[in-house]
C-alpha positions as a LaTeX table, in Angstrom:
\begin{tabular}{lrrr}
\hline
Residue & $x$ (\AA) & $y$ (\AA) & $z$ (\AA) \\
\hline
Unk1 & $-0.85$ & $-18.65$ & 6.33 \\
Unk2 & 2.41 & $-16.69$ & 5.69 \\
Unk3 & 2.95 & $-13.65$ & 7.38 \\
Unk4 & 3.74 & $-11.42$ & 4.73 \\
Unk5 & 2.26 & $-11.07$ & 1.31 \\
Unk6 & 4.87 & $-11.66$ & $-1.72$ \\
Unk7 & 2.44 & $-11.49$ & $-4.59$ \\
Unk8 & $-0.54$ & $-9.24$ & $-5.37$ \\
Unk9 & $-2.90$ & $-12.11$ & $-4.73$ \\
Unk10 & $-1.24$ & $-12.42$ & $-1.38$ \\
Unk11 & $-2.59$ & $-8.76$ & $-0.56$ \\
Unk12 & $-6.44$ & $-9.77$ & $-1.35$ \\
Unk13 & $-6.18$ & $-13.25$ & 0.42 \\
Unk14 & $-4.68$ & $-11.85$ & 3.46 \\
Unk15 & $-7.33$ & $-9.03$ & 3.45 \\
Unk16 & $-10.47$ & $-11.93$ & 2.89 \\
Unk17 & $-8.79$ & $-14.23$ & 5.71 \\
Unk18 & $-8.75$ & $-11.35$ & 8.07 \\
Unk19 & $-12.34$ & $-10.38$ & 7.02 \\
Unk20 & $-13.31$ & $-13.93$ & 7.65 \\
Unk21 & $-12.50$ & $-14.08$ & 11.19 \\
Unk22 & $-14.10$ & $-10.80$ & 11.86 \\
Unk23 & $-17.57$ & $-12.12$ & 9.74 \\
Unk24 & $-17.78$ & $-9.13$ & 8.20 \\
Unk25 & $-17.33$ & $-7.86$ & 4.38 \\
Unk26 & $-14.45$ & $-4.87$ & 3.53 \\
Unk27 & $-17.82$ & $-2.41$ & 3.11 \\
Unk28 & $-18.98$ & $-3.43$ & 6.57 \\
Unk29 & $-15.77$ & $-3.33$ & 8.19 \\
Unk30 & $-14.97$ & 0.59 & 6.49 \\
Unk31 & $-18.19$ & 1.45 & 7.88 \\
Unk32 & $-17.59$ & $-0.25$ & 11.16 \\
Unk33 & $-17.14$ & 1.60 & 15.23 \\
Unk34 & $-13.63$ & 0.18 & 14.75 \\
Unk35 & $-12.68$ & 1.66 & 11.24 \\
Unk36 & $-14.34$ & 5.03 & 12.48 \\
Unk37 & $-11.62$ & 5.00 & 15.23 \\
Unk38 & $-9.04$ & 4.16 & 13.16 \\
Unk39 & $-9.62$ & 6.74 & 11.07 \\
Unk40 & $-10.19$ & 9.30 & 13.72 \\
Unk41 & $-6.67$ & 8.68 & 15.45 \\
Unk42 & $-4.96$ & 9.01 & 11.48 \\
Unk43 & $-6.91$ & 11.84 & 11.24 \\
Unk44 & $-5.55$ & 13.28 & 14.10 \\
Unk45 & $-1.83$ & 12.72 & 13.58 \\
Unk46 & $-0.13$ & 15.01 & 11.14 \\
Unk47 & 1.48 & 12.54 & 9.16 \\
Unk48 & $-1.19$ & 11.68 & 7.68 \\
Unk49 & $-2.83$ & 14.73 & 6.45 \\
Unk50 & $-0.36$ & 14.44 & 3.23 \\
Unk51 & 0.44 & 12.17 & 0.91 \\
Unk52 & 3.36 & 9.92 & 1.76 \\
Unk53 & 5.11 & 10.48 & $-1.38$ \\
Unk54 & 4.20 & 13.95 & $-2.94$ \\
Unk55 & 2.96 & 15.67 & 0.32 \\
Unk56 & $-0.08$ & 17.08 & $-1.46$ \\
Unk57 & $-3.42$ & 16.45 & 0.36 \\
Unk58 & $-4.18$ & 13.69 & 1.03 \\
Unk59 & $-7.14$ & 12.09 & $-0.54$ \\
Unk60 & $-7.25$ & 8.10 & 0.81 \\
Unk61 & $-5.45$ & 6.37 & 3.46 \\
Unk62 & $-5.02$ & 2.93 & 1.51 \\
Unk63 & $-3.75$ & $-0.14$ & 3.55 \\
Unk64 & $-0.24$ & $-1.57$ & 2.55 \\
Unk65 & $-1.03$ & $-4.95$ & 3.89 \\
Unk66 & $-4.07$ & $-6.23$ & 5.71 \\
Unk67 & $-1.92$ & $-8.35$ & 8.21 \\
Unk68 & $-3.13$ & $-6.62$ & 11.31 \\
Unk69 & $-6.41$ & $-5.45$ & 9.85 \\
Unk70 & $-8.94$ & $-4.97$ & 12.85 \\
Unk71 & $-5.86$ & $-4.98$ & 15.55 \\
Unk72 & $-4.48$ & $-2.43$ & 17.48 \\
Unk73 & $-1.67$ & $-2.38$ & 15.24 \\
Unk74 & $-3.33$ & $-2.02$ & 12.03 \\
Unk75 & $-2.85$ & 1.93 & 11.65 \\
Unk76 & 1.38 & 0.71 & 11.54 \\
Unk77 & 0.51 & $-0.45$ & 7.76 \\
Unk78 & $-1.85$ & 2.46 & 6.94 \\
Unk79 & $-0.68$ & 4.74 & 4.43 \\
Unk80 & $-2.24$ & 8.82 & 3.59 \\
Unk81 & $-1.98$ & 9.17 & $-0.51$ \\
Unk82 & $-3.35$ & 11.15 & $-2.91$ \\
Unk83 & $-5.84$ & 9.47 & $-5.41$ \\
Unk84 & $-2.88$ & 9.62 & $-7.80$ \\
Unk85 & $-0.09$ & 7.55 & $-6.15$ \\
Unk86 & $-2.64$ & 5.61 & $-4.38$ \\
Unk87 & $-4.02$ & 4.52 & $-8.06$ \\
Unk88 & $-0.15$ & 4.29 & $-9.21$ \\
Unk89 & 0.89 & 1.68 & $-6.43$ \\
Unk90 & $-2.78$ & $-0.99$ & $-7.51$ \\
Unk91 & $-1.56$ & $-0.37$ & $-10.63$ \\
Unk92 & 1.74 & $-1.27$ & $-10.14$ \\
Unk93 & 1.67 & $-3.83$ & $-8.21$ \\
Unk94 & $-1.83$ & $-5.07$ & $-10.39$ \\
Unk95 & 0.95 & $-5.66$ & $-13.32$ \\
Unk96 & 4.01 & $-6.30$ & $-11.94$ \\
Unk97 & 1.97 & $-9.02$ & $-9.65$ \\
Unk98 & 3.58 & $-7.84$ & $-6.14$ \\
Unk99 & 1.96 & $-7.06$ & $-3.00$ \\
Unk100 & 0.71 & $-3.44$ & $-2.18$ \\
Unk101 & 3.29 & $-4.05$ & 0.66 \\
Unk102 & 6.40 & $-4.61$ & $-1.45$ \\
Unk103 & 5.70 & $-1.76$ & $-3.99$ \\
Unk104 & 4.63 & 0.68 & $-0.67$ \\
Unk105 & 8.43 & $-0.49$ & 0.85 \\
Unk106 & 10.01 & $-0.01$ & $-2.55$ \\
Unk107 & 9.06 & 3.98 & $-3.00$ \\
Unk108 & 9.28 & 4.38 & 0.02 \\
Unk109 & 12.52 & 3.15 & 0.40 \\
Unk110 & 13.80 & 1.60 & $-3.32$ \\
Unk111 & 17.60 & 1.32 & $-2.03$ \\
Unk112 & 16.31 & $-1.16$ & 1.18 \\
Unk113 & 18.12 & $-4.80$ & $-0.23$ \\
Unk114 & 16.05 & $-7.05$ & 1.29 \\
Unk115 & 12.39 & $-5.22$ & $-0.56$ \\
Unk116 & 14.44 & $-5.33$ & $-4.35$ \\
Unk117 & 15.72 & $-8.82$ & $-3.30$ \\
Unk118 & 12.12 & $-10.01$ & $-2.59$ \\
Unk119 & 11.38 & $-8.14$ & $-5.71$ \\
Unk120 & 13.16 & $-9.46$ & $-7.71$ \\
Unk121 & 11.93 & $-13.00$ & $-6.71$ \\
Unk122 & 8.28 & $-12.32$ & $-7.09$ \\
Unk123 & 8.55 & $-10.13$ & $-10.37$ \\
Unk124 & 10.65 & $-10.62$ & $-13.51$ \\
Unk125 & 9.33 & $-7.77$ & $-15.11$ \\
Unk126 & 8.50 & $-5.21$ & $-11.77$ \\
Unk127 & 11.31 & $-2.08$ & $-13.00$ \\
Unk128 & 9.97 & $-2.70$ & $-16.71$ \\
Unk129 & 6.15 & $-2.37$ & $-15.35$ \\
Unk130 & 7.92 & 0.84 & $-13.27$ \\
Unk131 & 9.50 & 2.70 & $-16.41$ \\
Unk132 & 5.92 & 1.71 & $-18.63$ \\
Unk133 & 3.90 & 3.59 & $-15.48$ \\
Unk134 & 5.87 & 6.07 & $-15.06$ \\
Unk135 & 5.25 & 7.71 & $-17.87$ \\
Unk136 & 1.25 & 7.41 & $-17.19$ \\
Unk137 & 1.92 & 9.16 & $-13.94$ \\
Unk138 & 4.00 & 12.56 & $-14.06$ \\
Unk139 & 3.89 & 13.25 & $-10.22$ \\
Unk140 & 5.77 & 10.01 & $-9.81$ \\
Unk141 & 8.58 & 10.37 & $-11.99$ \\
Unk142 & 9.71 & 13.12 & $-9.60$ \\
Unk143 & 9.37 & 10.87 & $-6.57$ \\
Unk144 & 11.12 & 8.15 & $-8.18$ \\
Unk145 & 13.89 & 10.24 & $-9.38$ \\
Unk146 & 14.56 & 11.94 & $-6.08$ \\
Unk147 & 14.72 & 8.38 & $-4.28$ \\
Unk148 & 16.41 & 6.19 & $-6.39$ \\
\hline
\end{tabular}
């Protein structure tokens, strides 16, 4: 298995390969000790009381990738959002067919050359899908503007 997901499909199969080796479905693993924990030290750190990209409250913390999903590392690709950019970045990457990984790098960083260059090679149509979405989600033209 590759160690990073390109495509959006890459995000779901990483997430049921993980799942696989812990025998457990995504509803028993949210509800698990370990998920509880995980949750309890995000909860704790201030970072993510806000939403990465607006800083309004935060409603979800939504995982970028599921790489290190039930690892002691797993809170490194845990992201707070509100239920707004959170929906924007499945959408997003839903129709531009990328990873929740590459669209999380790309606002959180879109002048990084290595995330547009993978971009680019996963998605001939990802700043088309951005400019269509954009104009779906007000709150995110702002962020966009202000980064790019």
């Amino acid at each position: 298995m590759n160690n990073y997901d390109y495509t959006y499909q890459d995000t779901w199969i990483t997430r049921d390969n993980k799942l696989k080796k812990l025998n457990l479905t995504y509803d028993e693993y949210l509800n698990s000790d370990y998920w509880k924990q995980t949750l309890k030290k995000a909860n704790s750190r201030s970072i993510y009381n806000k939403c990465e990209y607006c800083s309004n409250k935060r409603d979800d913390l939504y995982h970028s990738s599921y790489k290190w999903l039930g690892e002691k590392n797993e809170l490194m690709l845990v992201y707070p959002a509100c239920h707004e950019h959170h929906n924007f970045i499945q959408q997003l990457a839903k129709e531009s067919n990328l990873s929740i990984r590459l669209v999380t790098n790309f606002l959180r960083n879109p002048i990084n050359p290595i995330c547009n260059k993978n971009i680019k090679k996963y998605s001939v149509d990802f700043y088309e899908k951005l400019s269509t979405l954009r104009k779906f989600y007000p709150d995110v033209e702002q962020l966009i503007n202000h980064k790019i």
